[in-house]
Every structure is written in C-alpha cells, then in structure tokens.
NUGUBA-497519 format. One record per residue: residue in one letter; x, y, z of N, C-alpha, C in turn. Coordinates in steps of 0.1 Angstrom, whole numbers, plus 5000, padded with zeros to 4 digits. Example, Ala and Ser with C-alpha at 12.3 -4.5 7.8 and 13.67 -1.06 7.14 Angstrom:
<nodes>
A513249435078512349555078513249675078 S512849785071513749895071512950005079 
</nodes>
This chain:
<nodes>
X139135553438137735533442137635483456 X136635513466136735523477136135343482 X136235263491135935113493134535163496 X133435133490132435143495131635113510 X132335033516131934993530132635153537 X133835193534133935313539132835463540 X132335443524131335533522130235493536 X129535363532128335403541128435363557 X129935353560130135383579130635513576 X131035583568131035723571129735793573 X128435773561127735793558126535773574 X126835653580126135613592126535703607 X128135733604128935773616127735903616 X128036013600127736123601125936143600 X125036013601123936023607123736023622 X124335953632124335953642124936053653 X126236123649126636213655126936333648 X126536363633127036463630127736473620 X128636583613129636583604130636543614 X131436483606133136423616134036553618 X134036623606135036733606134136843612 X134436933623133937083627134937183625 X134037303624135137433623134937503636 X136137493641136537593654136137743650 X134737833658134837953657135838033663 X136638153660137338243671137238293681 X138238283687137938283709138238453705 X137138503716136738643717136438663730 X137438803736136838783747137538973750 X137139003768137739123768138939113782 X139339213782140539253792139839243802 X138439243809137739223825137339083825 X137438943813137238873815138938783813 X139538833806141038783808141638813818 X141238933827141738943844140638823851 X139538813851139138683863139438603856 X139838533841140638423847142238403848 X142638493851144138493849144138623856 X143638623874143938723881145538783879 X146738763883147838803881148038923873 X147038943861147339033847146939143853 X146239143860144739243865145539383871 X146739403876148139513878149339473877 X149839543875151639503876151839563889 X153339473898153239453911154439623907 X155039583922155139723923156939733921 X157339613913158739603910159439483923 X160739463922161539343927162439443936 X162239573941163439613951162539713961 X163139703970162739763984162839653999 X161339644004161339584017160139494016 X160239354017158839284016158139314025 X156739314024155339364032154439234033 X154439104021153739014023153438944008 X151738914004151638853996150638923990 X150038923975149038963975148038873973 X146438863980145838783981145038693971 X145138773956144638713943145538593934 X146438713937147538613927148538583934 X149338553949149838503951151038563953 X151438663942152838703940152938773955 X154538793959155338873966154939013970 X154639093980154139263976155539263981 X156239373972157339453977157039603973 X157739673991157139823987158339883990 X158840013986159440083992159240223984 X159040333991159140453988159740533979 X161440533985162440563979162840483965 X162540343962163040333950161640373943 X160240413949159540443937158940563932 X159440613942159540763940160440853930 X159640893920159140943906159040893896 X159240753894158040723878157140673883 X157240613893156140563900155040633913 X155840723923155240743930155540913930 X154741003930155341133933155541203946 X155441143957155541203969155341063973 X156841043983156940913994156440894006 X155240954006154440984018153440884020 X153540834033151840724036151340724047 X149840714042148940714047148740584055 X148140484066148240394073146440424083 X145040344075144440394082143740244086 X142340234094142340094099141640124119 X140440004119140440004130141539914140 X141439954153142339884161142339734159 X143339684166143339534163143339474151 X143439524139143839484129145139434120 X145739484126147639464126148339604117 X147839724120148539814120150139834124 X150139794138151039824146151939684138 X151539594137152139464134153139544120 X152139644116152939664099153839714099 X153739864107154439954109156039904114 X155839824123157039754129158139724121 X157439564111157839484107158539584096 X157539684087158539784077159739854084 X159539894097160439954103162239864101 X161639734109162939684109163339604098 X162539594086163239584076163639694066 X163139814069164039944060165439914068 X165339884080167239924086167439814086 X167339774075168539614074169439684061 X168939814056169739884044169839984056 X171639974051172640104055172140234058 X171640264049171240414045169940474051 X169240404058167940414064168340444077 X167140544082167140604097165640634097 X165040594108163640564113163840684124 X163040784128162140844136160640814139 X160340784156159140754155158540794167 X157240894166156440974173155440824183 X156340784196155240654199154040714210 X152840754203151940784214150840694220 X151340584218150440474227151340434236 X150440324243151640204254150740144264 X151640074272150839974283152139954292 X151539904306152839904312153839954315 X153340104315154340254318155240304303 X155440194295155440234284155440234269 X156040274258155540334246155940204243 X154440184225154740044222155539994217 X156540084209157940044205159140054215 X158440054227159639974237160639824235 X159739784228160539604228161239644218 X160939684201161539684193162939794196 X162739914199164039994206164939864214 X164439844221164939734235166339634224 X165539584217165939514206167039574201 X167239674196168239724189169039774201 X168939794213170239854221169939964221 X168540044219167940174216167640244226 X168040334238166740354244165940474244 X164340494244163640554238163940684245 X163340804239163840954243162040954248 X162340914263160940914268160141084275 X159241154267159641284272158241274286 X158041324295157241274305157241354317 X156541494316156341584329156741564342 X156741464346157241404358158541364361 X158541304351160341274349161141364345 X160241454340160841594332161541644344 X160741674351161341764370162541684377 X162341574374163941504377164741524367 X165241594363166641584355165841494339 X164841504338164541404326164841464312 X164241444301164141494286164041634285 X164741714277164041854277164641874261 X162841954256163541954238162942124241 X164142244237163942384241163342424225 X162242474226161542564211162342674210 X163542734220164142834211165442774209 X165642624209167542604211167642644200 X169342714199169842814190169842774176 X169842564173169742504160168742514152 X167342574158166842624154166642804147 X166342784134166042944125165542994137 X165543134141165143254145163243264142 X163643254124162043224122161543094119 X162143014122161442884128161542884138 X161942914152161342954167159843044166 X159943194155158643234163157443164154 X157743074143155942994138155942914148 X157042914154156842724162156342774176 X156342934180155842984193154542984188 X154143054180152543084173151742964174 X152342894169151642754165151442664183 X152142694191151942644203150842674209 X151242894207149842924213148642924210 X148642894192147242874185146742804188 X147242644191146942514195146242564206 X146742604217146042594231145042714232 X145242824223143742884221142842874214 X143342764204142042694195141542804184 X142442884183142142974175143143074173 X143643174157144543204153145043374162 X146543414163146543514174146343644162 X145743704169145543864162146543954165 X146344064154147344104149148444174166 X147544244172148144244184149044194192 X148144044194149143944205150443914196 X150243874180151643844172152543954171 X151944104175153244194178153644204189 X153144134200153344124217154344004211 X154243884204155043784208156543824198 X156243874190157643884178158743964187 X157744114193158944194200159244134213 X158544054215159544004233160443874221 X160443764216161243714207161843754204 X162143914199163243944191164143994199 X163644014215164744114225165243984231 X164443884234165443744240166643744233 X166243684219167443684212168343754209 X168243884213169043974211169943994222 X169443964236169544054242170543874250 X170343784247170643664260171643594242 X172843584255174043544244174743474252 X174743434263175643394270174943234276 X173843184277173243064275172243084264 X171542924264170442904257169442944259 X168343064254167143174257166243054260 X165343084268164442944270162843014273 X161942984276160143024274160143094281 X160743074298160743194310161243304305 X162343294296162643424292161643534285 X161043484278159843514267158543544277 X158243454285157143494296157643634306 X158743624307159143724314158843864305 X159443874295159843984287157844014281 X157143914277155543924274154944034292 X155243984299154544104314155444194315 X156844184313157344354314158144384300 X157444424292157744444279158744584279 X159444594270160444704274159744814264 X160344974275159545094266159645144252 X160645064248161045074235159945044223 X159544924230158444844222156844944219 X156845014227155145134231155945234223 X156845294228157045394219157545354200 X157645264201158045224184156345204177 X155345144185154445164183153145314184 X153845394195153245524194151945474204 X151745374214150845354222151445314235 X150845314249150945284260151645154264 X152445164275153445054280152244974283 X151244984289149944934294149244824281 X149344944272148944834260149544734255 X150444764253151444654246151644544261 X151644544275151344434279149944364281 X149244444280147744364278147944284262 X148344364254148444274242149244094244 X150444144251150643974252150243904262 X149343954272149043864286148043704281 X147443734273146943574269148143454260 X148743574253150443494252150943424262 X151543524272152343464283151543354298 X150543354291149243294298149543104296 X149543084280149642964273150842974278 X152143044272153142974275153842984289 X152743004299153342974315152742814319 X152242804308151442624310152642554308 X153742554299154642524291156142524306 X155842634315156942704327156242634337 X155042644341154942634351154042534356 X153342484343151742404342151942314339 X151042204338150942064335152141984327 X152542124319153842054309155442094313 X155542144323156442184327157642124329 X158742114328160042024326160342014312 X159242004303159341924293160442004282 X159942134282159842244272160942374277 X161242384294161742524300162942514305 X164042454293165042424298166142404284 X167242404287167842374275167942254270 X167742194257167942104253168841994257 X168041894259169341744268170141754263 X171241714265172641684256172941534254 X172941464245173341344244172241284237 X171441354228170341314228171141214210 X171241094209171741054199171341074186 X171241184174170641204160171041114152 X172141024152172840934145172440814147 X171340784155171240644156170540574144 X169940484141169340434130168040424132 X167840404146166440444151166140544166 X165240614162165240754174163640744178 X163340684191162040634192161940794203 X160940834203159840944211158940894219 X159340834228157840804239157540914243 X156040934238155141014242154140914252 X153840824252153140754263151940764274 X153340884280153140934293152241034291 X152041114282150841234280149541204274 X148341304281147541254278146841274266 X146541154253146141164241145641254240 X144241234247143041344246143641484248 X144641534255144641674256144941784245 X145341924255145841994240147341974241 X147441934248149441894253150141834240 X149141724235149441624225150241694212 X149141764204149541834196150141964195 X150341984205151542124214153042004214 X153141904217154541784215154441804202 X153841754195153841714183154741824172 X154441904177154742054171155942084171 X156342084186157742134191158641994188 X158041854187159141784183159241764170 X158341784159158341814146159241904141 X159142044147160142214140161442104144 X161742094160163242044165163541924155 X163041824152163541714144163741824129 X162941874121163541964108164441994111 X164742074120166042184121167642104127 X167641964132168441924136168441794132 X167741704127167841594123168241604107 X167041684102166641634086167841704078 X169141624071170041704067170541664055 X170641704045170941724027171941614029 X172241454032173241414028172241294025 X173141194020172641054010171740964019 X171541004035170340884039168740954036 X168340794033167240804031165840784048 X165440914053164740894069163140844068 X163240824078161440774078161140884090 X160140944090159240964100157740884107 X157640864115156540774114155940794127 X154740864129153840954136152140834140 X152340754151151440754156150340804163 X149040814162147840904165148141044158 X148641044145148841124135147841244133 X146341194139145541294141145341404146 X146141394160146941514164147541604159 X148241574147148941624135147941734130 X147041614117146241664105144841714110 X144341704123143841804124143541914133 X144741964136145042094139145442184127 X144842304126144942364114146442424119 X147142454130147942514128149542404128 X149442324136150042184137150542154124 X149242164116149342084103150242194090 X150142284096150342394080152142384086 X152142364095154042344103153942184095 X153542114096153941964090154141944073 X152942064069153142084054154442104049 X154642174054156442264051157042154051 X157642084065158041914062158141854053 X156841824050156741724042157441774024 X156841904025157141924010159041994012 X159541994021161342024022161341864020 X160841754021161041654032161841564016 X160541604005161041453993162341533990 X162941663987163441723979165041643992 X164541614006165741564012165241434018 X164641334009164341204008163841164024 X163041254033161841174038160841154038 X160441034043159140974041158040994049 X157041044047156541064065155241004065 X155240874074154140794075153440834084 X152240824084151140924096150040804096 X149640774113148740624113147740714116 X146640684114144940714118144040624120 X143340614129142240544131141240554125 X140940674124139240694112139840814102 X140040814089139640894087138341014086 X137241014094136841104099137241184106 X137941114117139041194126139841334123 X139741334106140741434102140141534088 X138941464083138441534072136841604079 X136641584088135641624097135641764105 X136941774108137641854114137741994111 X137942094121138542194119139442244108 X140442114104141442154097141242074086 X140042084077139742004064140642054051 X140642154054141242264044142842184043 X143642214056145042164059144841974054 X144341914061144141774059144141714047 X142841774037143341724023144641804020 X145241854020146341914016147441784018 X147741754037148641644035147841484034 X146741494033146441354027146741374007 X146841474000147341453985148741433985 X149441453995150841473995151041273996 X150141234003150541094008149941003997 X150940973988151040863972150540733973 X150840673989150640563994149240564003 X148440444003147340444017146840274017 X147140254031147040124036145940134038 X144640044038143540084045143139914051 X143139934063142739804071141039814075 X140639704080138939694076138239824086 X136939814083136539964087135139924083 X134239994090132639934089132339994076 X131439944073131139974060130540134058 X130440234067129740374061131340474062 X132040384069133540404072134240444060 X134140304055135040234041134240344030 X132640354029132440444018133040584017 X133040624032133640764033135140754027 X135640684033136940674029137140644014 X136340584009136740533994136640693987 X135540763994135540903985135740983985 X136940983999138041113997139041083989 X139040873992140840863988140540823970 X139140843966139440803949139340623951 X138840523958139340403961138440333948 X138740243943137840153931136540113943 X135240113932134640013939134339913947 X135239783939135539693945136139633956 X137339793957137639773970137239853987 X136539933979135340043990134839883999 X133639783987132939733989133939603997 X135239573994135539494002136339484021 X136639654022137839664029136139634042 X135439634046134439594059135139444060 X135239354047134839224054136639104057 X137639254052138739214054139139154070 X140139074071140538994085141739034090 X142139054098143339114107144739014097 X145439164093146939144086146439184072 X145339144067144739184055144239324048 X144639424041144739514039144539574021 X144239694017144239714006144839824004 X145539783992147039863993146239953980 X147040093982146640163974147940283971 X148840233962150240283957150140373942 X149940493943149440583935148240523920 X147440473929146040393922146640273914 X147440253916148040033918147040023933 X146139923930145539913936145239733943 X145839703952145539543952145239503969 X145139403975144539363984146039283985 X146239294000147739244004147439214019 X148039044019148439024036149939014037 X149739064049150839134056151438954065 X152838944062153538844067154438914074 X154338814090155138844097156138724101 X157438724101158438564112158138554121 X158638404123158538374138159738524143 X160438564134161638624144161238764149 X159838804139159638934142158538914151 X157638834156156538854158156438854171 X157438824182157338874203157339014201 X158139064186158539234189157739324183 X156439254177155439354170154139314173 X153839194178152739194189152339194199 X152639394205152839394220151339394223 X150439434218149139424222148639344227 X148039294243148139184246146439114239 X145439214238144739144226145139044214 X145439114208146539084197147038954200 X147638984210148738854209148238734214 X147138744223146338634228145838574217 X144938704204144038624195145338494181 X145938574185147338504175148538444183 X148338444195149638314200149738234195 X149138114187149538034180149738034163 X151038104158150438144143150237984138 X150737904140150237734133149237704135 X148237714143147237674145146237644130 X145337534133145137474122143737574117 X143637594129141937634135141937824124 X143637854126143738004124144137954110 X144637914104145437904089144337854078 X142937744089141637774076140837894078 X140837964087140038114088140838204076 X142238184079142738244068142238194055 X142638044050142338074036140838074033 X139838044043138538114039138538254038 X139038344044139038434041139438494029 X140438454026141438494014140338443997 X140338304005139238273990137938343987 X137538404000136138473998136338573990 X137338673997138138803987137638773976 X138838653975139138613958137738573951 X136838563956135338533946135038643946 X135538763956134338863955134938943940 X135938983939137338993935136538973916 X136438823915136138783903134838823895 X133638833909132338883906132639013901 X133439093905133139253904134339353896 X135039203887136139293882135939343871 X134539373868134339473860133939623866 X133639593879133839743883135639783891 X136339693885137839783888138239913883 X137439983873138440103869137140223876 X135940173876134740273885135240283897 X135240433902135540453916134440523926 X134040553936132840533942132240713942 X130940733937130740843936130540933945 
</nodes>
C-alpha cells in the first residue's frame, strides 16, 4: 500500500503540471526534409579518386572529379562543358585541373590558347612552368621561318585532307560547296596526290591545279575545260587567302619538324589571331583534323583536349560536324574534350544549333559559373538544370560554381594554393581583385556568400528533383 503523503504530492504534482508520465508520438518525416537538415545526404559525392577541384559549399565535403575514372557507370561520355561570365575563375579552373591531371603519369593535356595579354597566350606562365614552350602559330612569325601545320601532310588520311579542305572553304564561304565546286576540289586533290611524291603536296599545289585543271578532268566529265575551271575559281579563291592572304605562312608549307607530340603538355598559342575573324575557326579546324591524325593514338594514355573560345568550334556547322567525329573516336581512345564558352547563347543561337546540341549531349559534365539571370534560365533549359540551381547560379561569387556531373548536381568552390595561384591568375583584373587570398575583408565575403547559398539551398529543396520548364 502506497504512503499516503506520496498519493497526494503525486496527486498535487499531477494538478499543477500534468500527468508525470507522457507518451512519445512517432517522428515522421520525408526525404526533402531529412536533406535540409542533414544537407550531406542530399547526393552522393562523386567517389575518392581522380583530381581535387575544391569543396562543396553545403556540406563541406571534398569535390573530387575526374573523367576517366567515371566514365561508364557513372558518366557516359568524358566530355565537358565549362560555361560562365568572364572574371569568374574559369581560367583559374581550367589551369589548376590541368596541372593536377599531370601529376598522374598517364595524362597528356592539349590546349587550344585563344586569349592573352602582353604578346601572349594565357597559358604562357603555366607552359613556362613546365619547361614547355608554346607552339605559337602567328602570320607574321609564320613568314619568318615560324610554325607551319600543312592540311595535306601525308599523316594525314587522304580522306581526312579532302573534309578538312571542304570544311576550310565552307567556313570562309559561310555556306556549304555545291555539287560542282566539290568536283573541282576532289579532282585537283586527287591529281596532287597522285601526281607529287617526291615532297610534301602543300595548298599552292591545289590552287595551282584548281586554275589550270588538267583535260582529263572535262573530258571524264563530258563538259568544257572552261567549265570545270569556273567550277573551282571560288575554291581556289578561299584557299589563296590560306597562300597568299592574311593567313599565309601558317598553313603553305610543310609541317615544322620538331614539333614535340610526346610532351605531357602541348599548348597552341593562337593569341596572335584575330578572335573575331573567319581565320579563327579555319585554325581551329586544321589544328583539330592534324591533332586526330597524329596525336590521338590507341595506347594506355589517357589525353585532354581543352579548347578555349570553344565557340568557334560549336558554332560553325561545318567546324563542328569535323569535331563530332573526334569526340565520338575520342572516348573509344580515352579523350576528354573540354570546350570553354562564354554564353551559351553564343552556340545554341547559332547557325549551327542542329550541330551544337549534338556536341553539348556528348558533354556528361557542365561547370556553370554565374550568369545574369535570363542567361541562367536559358541555360538551365537546354542543359535540364534543377530549379534550384537555374535560380541560384546569378547570385554565385567568383571560384563558386555549379557542378553538373551527369545530373549529380551540387554547388562547388573551386580551391586554389598558394603554389598554384602566380600561374593561374594571369588576368590582371583577377589578380588585382584577389592579391590578397588572406585578407580578412575577402574570407567574410566568402563565407557570406557561401552561407547565403546554403539558406537558399534549404528554402528550396523541395524543388531539387523539378527542373526548369
């Protein structure tokens, strides 16, 4: 029997506050509310082997990326995309992956450099660095004894010289050759090479044989010698620009000798030419076929290609249907081919929309650095991007990025060392706005920034699997 003074202080406790004993109801909740509070759950990272890139800005963890180890359960084509306004640390990224793929043996970097300052291309320092020096190709210096890469040297297929002729003249006619001029250029092509065995056949040869076509060619046809050279005169038109015009040196000669394929990195100063022109993507072309045919070869390294002002590329319809082929020989002999852009409008806008989505499905990977906001929507709804991150990549801060690894989707800043950072912030904007990476002033912009993400991040992770209509 219970002490009665117990009864009525129990009796009093449980007037004043209650029953003593309560029953715990069951915790219930869902998978969008167990990711904000326990962001980390919200993706699995991208595995523990490759090349660090940085951190990711929710949970903290390590980003490690690399292509080649994720390439096929994870990724089906090792191709990336790299898009972003200036000043954001593009250049910073590209770098820093650069020189940490060739810290493994097996790795060889190619890289198309079409920017610069100070006479030259911006992976001047980083080449400089390695004991590299760049294959600077440059009309001017071409006429001195400089670079010469030949569209018919013999390492090249027969029929990869005449798409890689087509594709030059298409470019600078801005439009595809009819059926005519493509029998004016095949039969002067096929008598060069038939006919020149004793050096390397070079453009003059081809221009020559386009104005005095041999009678063989009219009579196999059953029409006038007259015709068949009117047929190639807008041929040998383009490619006297190539002999005798603006681009001259570059292209009308035999290939340099000594040009090193073996090195671990093979930098292209393009620089010297002008972005804007049609020259650009006429380079792009001829050093694209030449790098397939003589670089890219069936043994155990794994290559990078990596194509600054890429747009030159993807939107040219004819440029681009030559890069296709690349890319899809490229996984089957493990390379990677990274392409930078500035807007994507630049490339889905275009002439060559058809070609463009073609190699933007090929590319598994897409960096996207900040971008105004009608930017970011476009972008989110070619590339399939979540919501949440359409809606965040505007208010992103330089180094900060949203990684998008065949829809593993996360927000990642990009870390750079004191050891890498004289050799990847040549920009002198850049470098001015970030000479001091300790500064106290820069490290709370950062984690304001980083924390803002991270709220916005938590508000809206229920639209992580919605993607933008």
């Amino acid at each position: 029997m219970r002490d009665p003074l117990s009864v009525v202080t129990d009796a009093f406790t449980s007037f004043l506050f209650g029953k003593v004993e309560t029953t715990r109801l069951p915790v219930r909740t869902s998978t969008g509310q167990a990711q904000a509070v326990y962001l980390p759950t919200a993706a699995p990272g991208l595995g523990d082997s490759g090349v660090i890139i940085g951190r990711e800005v929710y949970s903290g963890k390590g980003y490690i990326y690399d292509p080649f180890q994720l390439y096929g359960q994870q990724l089906p084509a090792p191709h990336w995309l790299v898009l972003g306004e200036s000043g954001n640390g593009k250049s910073a990224l590209e770098k820093t992956y650069v020189l940490r793929q060739l810290r493994f043996r097996d790795r060889q970097v190619v890289v198309l450099d079409a920017q610069g300052e100070d006479g030259v291309g911006e992976w001047n320092l980083v080449a400089r660095e390695m004991g590299i020096t760049p294959i600077r190709l440059d009309p001017m210096a071409a006429l001195d004894h400089g670079i010469r890469l030949n569209p018919l040297d013999p390492s090249i297929t027969t029929t990869g010289q005449l798409a890689l002729l087509r594709t030059i003249i298409e470019v600078a006619l801005g439009h595809g050759l009819d059926e005519r001029s493509g029998f004016a250029l095949k039969v002067a092509h096929a008598y060069v090479n038939e006919t020149i065995v004793e050096r390397q056949p070079v453009l003059s040869d081809i221009v020559e044989r386009l104005r005095h076509p041999e009678p063989e060619s009219a009579e196999a046809m059953n029409v006038a010698i007259d015709d068949v050279r009117a047929w190639g005169l807008d041929v040998a038109l383009v490619l006297d620009r190539l002999v005798d015009g603006d681009l001259r040196g570059m292209f009308d000669g035999p290939t340099t000798v000594g040009i090193d394929l073996d090195a671990p990195l093979i930098v292209f100063d393009l620089s010297h030419i002008d972005r804007n022109s049609i020259a650009m993507p006429i380079l792009m072309a001829i050093v694209g076929v030449w790098l397939e045919h003589t670089w890219i070869r069936p043994d155990r390294k794994k290559r990078i290609f990596l194509v600054e002002e890429a747009w030159h590329i993807i939107n040219s319809p004819f440029v681009a249907q030559l890069f296709q082929r690349l890319l899809k020989f490229g996984r089957r002999l493990g390379l990677s081919f990274v392409a930078v852009v500035h807007h994507l409008s630049d490339v889905v806008d275009g002439a060559a929309a058809k070609e463009a989505a073609a190699i933007l499905k090929m590319a598994s990977t897409r960096t996207i650095y900040a971008q105004k906001a009608d930017e970011a929507r476009a972008t989110g709804r070619v590339l399939g991007l979540p919501r949440w991150a359409v809606e965040i990549i505007p208010t992103l801060t330089p180094g900060i990025a949203v990684w998008d690894v065949n829809g593993n989707v996360q927000v990642v800043k990009h870390l750079v060392t004191e050891t890498e950072r004289p050799l990847v912030f040549t920009d002198r904007a850049m470098t001015e706005s970030s000479a001091d990476f300790n500064d106290d002033a820069l490290r709370a912009a950062e984690r304001e920034a980083e924390e803002r993400a991270a709220a916005f991040v938590e508000q809206h992770v229920g639209d992580s699997e919605s993607t933008v209509a």
